[in-house]
C-alpha positions as CSV (number, residue, x, y, z in Angstrom):
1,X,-0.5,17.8,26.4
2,X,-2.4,17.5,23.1
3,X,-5.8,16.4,23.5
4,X,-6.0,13.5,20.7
5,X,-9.7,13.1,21.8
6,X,-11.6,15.9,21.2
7,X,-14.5,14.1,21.7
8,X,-14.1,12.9,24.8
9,X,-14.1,16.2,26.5
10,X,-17.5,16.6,24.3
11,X,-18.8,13.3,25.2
12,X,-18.3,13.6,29.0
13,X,-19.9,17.4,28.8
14,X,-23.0,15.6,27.3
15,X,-23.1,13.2,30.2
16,X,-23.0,15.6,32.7
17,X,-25.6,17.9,31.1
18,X,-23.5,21.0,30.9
19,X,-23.2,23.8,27.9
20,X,-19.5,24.7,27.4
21,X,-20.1,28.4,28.8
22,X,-21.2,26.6,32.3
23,X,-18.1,24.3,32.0
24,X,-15.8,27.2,31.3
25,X,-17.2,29.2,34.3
26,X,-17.0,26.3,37.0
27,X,-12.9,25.7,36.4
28,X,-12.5,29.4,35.7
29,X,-11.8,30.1,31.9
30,X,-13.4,31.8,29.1
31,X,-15.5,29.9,27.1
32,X,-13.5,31.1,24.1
33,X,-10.3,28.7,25.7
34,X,-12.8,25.7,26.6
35,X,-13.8,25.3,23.4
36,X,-10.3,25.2,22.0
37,X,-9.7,22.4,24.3
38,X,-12.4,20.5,23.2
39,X,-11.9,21.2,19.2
40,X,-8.7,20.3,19.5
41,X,-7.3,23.6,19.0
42,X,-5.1,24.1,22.3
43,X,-3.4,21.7,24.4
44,X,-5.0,21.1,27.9
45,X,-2.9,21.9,31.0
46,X,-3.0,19.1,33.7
47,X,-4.5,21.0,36.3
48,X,-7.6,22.1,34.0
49,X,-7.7,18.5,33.3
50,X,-8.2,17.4,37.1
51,X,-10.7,20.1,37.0
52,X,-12.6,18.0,34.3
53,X,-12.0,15.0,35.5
54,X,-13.8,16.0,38.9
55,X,-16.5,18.0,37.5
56,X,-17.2,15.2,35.0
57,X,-16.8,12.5,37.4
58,X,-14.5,10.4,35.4
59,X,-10.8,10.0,35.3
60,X,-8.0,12.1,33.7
61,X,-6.8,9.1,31.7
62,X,-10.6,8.8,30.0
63,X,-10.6,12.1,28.9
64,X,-7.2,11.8,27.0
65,X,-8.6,8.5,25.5
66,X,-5.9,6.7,27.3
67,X,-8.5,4.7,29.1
68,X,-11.6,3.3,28.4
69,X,-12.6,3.1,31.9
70,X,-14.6,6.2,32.6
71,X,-16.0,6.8,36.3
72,X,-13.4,7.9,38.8
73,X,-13.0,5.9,42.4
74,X,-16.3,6.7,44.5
75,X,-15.4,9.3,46.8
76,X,-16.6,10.2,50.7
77,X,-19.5,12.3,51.0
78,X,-20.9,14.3,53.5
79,X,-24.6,15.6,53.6
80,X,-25.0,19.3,53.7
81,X,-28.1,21.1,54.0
82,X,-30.6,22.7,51.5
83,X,-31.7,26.3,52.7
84,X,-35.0,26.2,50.5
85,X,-34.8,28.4,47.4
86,X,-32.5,31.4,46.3
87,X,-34.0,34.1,43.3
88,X,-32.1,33.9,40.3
89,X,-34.8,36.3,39.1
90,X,-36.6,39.6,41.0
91,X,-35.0,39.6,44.2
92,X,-37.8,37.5,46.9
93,X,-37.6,35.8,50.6
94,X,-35.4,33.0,50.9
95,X,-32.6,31.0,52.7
96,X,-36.1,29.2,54.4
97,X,-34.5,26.4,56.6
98,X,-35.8,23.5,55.7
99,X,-35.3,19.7,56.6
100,X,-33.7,18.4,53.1
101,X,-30.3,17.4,53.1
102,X,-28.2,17.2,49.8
103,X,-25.0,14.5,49.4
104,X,-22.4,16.4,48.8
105,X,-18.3,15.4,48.3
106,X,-15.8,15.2,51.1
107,X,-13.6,17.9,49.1
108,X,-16.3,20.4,48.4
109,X,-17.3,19.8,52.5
110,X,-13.3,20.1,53.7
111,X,-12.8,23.4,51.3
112,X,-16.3,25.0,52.9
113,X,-17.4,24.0,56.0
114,X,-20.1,26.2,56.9
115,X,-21.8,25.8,52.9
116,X,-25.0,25.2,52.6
117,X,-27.4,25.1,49.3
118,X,-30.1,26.4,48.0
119,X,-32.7,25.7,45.5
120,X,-32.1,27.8,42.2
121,X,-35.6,29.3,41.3
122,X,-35.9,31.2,38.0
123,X,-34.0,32.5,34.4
124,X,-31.7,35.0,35.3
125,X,-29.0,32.9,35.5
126,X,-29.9,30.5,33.3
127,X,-26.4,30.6,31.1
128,X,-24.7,29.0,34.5
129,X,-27.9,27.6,36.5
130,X,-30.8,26.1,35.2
131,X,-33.8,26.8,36.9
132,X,-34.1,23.9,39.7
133,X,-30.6,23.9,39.9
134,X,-28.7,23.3,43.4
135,X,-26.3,25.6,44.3
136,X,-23.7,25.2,47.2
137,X,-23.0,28.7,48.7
138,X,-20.4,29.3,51.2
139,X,-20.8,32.3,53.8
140,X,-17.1,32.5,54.4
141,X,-15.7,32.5,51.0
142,X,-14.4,35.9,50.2
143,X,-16.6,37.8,47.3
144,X,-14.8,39.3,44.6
145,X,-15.0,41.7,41.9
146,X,-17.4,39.4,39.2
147,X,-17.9,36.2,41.3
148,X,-21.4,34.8,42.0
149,X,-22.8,35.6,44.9
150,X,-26.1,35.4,47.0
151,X,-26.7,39.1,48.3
152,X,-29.5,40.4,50.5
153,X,-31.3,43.2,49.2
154,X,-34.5,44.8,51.6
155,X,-33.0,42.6,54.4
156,X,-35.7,40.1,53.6
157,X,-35.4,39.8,49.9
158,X,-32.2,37.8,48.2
159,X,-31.2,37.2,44.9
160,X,-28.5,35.3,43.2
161,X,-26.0,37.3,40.8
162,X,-22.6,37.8,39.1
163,X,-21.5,41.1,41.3
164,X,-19.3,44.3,40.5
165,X,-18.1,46.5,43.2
166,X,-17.9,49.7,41.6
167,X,-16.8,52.8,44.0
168,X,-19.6,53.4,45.8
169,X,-22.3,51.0,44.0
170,X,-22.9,46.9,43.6
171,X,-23.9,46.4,40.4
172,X,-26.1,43.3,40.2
173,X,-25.7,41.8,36.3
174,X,-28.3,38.3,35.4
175,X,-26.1,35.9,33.3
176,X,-28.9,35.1,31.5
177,X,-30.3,34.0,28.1
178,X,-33.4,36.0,28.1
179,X,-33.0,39.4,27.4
180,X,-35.8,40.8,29.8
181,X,-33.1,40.6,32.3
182,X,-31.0,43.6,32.6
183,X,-28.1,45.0,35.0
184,X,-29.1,47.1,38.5
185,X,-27.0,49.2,40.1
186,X,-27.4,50.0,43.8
187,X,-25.5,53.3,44.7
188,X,-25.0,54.4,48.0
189,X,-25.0,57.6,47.9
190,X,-28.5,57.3,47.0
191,X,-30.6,58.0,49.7
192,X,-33.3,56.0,48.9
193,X,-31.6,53.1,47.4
194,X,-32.1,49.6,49.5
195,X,-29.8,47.8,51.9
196,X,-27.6,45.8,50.0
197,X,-25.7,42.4,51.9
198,X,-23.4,39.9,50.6
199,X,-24.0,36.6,52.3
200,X,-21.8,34.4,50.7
201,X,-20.3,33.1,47.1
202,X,-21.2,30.4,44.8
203,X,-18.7,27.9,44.8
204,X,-20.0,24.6,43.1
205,X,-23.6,23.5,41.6
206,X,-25.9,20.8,40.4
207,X,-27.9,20.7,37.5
208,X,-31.9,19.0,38.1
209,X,-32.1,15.6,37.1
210,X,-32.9,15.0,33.6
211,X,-31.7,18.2,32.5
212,X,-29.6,18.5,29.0
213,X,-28.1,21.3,27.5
């Protein structure tokens, strides 16, 4: 399908306070193809548009320009809760329990039970999170090759990252637009290299309130 309103997909990014890059990475493309869909340079396939619709919280038939009605049916929520804050920077405590809860939607609860957020605290990974962003990590989600994930290094001390698994090293790499942040690589063969432990992967977020790109 041939997006006649380019600007919609623009508009409703706005409105949700989102760059393209942090679009493209929550439905899983390259920026490169996100932008064609919103130039008007590709066609849109109808499952990347129900991606849209629910990450910008308006329907499928707005975005097309079909419709001028723009927010979706309310849907069920659940509260889940907030774990205190997680590094996007040098690796520190966290995962504090605290007493916050966050509202969080039916679907996100019913894919991952056992998630729980965390408070976003830091640059690092500023090109996807914002610093005071929310980020919904779930412990039982399987961690793949380049996914972002919240990993224990020290035992004590965690840090959110993209992650590699490369033979016998984790390379931790900050998706960041500051370039004081750089790449480490953990190897174990070294034998004074750190306990390294994946506790669970990224699977949705929230930007801080008032936040634009």
């Amino acid at each position: 399908m041939k997006p006649e309103n380019t600007n919609r997909l623009a508009q409703a990014r706005g409105h949700a306070g989102m760059t393209q890059q942090q679009v493209a990475a929550a439905i899983g493309v390259t920026t490169t193809g996100y932008q064609n869909w919103e130039y008007g340079n590709t066609p849109i396939k109808a499952t990347a548009l129900r991606e849209l619709a629910k990450l910008f919280g308006c329907t499928t038939d707005y975005l097309l320009n079909i419709s001028d009605v723009k927010v979706a049916i309310p849907s069920a929520t659940r509260m889940l809760p907030v774990f205190g804050s997680i590094s996007a920077g040098t690796p520190r405590e966290a995962l504090t329990q605290s007493d916050v809860m966050h509202e969080t939607p039916e679907r996100l609860y019913l894919e991952h039970e056992r998630a729980f957020w965390l408070t976003v605290s830091g640059n690092s990974m500023n090109r996807l999170f914002p610093d005071g962003s929310l980020v919904l990590i779930d412990p039982d989600a399987e961690v793949r090759n380049g996914d972002v994930a919240v990993v224990f290094v020290n035992g004590d001390d965690a840090t959110l990252k993209r992650v590699y698994f490369e033979g016998g090293s984790i390379r931790l790499h900050p998706e960041s637009y500051d370039v004081e942040y750089h790449d480490r690589v953990i190897s174990s063969t070294d034998p004074d290299a750190p306990d390294v432990r994946v506790i669970g992967k990224a699977v949705s977020y929230t930007a801080p309130d008032g936040w634009r790109a």
